[in-house]
C-alpha positions, 0 to 999 in steps of 0.5 A: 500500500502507497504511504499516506503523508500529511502537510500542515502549512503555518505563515505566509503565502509563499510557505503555502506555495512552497508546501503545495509544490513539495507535495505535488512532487512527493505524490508524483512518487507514489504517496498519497495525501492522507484523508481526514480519517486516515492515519499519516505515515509521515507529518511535514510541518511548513513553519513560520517564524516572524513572531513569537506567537509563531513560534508558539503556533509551530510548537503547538502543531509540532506536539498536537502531530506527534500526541495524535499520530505517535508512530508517523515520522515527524519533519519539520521544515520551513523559517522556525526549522531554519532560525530554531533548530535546537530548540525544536530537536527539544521536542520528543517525536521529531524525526527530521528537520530542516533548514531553509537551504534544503527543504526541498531536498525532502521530495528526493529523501521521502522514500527513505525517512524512518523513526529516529531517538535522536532526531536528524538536523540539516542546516545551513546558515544564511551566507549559505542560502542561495538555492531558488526552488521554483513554484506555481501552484494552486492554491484553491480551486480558483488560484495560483501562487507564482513564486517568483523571488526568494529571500531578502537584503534588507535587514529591518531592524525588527525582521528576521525574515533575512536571517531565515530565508536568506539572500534575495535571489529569483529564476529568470524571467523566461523560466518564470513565464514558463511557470505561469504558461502551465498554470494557465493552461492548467485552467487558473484563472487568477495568478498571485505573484508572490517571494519574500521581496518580489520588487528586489526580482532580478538581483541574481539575474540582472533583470527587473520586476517591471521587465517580469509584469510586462512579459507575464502580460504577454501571454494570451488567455481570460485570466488575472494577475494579483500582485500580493506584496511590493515594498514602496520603495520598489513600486515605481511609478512606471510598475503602477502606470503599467499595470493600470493600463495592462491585459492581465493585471488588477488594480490592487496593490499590498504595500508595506508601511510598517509605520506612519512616522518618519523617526520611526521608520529611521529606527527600523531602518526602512528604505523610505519616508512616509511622504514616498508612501503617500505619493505611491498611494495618490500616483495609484489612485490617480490612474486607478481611482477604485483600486483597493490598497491594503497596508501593514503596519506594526505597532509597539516595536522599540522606540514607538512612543505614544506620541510617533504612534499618533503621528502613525494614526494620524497619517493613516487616517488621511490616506486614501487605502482600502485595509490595515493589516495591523501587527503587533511587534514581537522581539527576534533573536540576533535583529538590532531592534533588541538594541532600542530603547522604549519597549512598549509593553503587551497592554500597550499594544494591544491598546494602539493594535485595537485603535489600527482595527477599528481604524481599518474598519472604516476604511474597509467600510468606506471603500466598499461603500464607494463601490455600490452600484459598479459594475465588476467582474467577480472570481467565483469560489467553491467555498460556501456558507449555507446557500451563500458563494463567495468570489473576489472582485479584481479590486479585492471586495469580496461579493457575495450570491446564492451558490451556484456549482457551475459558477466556481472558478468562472469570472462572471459581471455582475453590479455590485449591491448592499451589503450583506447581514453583517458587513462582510461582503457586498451582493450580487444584483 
């Protein structure tokens, strides 16, 4: 009988996509992916580690796997497996763990992993992260994630993405095409480009993200492009004037701020002042007026004192953006933000994080409200509640109608209606 293998993925996206090609390939060797009422033989946990309570998540899964499945191999992978191997070959029951280097060197050890007391560790440190392993896959019924860079140079002073993900590096653009040729072909109908820092694209190959959107433009067929992350600094004007004018690409934009205030920008070493923010935010809304931004923003690292956290709020609320996504900052082992003064206490945090989502909200509430009445075309998904669909516009709202099968994964027009009971979404008419 073929082995039944698990994945659990914690994090980001790019580990989503990271876990779905790895499985893809494993279960072209002859494994099957275990039912819900199966048994694994092996459990591969994909781990996050951009905060504390990350860590605390990947520790929970990590022992909730072996106390259900105690004779499956137990392998860990992903940033919590690079930055804290130790601390994880503490836990009785792992088998395997693996750094960032080689994590996808377990599709080629898969046939042969066992049981082991003392479990195996394969690390490299970061001067020696510099594989790029491709991947497009589906993410869902109705999308794909293209990852197209890995990695990242820029050393935030709160970030230990660097440290456990390494260099910024990428394919080539001819080979990131292909990538995105087959999953059209396949039948996606929405391609998300994803990395760690996908503007830096074309570091190791001497090319640039604006040269990767124009030739993934190219390629023909009824299908949208997302792009899911770009730092402000490395949206150019030209990035956003082509993309408003484009076969494929859709106006929404996930742009990193982090924080409203210039001093505290300078503390996390960010490359950018909050007037380059702002005039990205205008240059959008100019070409695109119903593009939905989204925006992350950390409050209580070292040296965000009452005041600069006002200055954040203050900026924040004049901006023309669409939704917060609001983190609390967490202290990194070996980043130099340890070294600032100010710490903001849990309490605190909280407080300024509550004042962010409730800020987000009337955002979010203000930006749907705007669009009531237009005309879009909405992705269908399968997910469903009770009698109700759900699909995505291409300025990222979400819209709502009786289930309908032979509507998933099909872009259809519709106008875009009142809101639904609760404020979510807004319904088809």
């Amino acid at each position: 009988m073929a082995k039944k293998i698990l994945f659990h993925t914690l994090g980001c996206k790019l580990n989503f996509a990271e876990s779905s090609s790895i499985e893809k390939k494993i279960l072209e060797k002859g494994f099957e992916r275990a039912n819900a009422n199966e048994t694994p033989d092996i459990c591969i946990i994909n781990t996050c580690s951009v905060t504390e309570v990350a860590d605390r998540k990947d520790r929970q899964v990590i022992k909730q796997m072996i106390t259900r499945y105690p004779n499956a191999i137990i392998v860990v992978l992903g940033c919590y497996a690079q930055l804290k191997p130790e601390a994880i070959a503490q836990i009785e029951g792992v088998d395997l763990i693996i750094g960032s280097q080689n994590k996808f060197d377990i599709i080629d050890r898969i046939s042969t992993l066992e049981k082991k007391k003392t479990p195996e560790i394969i690390h490299t440190q970061r001067s020696g992260i510099n594989k790029f392993n491709a991947s497009c896959t589906r993410g869902g019924r109705t999308r794909f994630w293209l990852k197209v860079q890995d990695g990242c140079d820029n050393f935030c002073t709160y970030c230990a993405v660097p440290i456990a993900r390494g260099k910024s590096r990428n394919d080539t653009i001819a080979n990131t095409v292909e990538q995105a040729q087959l999953a059209v072909e396949m039948g996606a109908m929405e391609i998300v480009i994803s990395g760690v820092n996908i503007g830096d694209f074309g570091k190791s190959t001497n090319e640039t993200f604006y040269d990767l959107i124009v030739a993934l433009d190219q390629i023909e067929g009824t299908f949208r492009y997302r792009i899911s992350s770009i730092e402000p600094d490395l949206l150019s004007d030209e990035i956003i004037q082509y993309t408003a004018h484009s076969k494929h690409f859709v106006p929404h934009f996930h742009i990193p701020l982090q924080s409203g205030c210039d001093e505290v920008l300078s503390l996390m070493k960010r490359h950018y002042k909050t007037d380059l923010y702002a005039d990205k935010v205008r240059a959008i809304k100019e070409c695109m007026p119903n593009a939905f931004i989204g925006v992350d923003v950390i409050v209580g690292t070292n040296g965000e004192t009452e005041e600069y956290f006002n200055t954040t709020y203050q900026f924040l609320k004049q901006l023309d953006i669409s939704q917060l996504h609001v983190f609390s900052y967490s202290e990194r082992a070996n980043t130099a933000a340890l070294k600032i003064d100010h710490k903001v206490n849990s309490t605190e945090k909280k407080r300024r994080s509550d004042i962010l989502h409730e800020l987000s909200e009337e955002k979010r509430i203000q930006f749907y409200q705007s669009q009531i009445g237009r005309k879009a075309e909405v992705l269908w998904e399968e997910r469903k509640k009770g009698n109700i669909m759900r699909g995505f516009t291409d300025n990222y709202i979400i819209v709502e109608r009786p289930y309908d099968k032979s509507l998933v994964n099909q872009i259809t027009q519709v106008t875009l209606g009142a809101f639904n009971e609760d404020k979510s979404a807004l319904m088809a008419e």
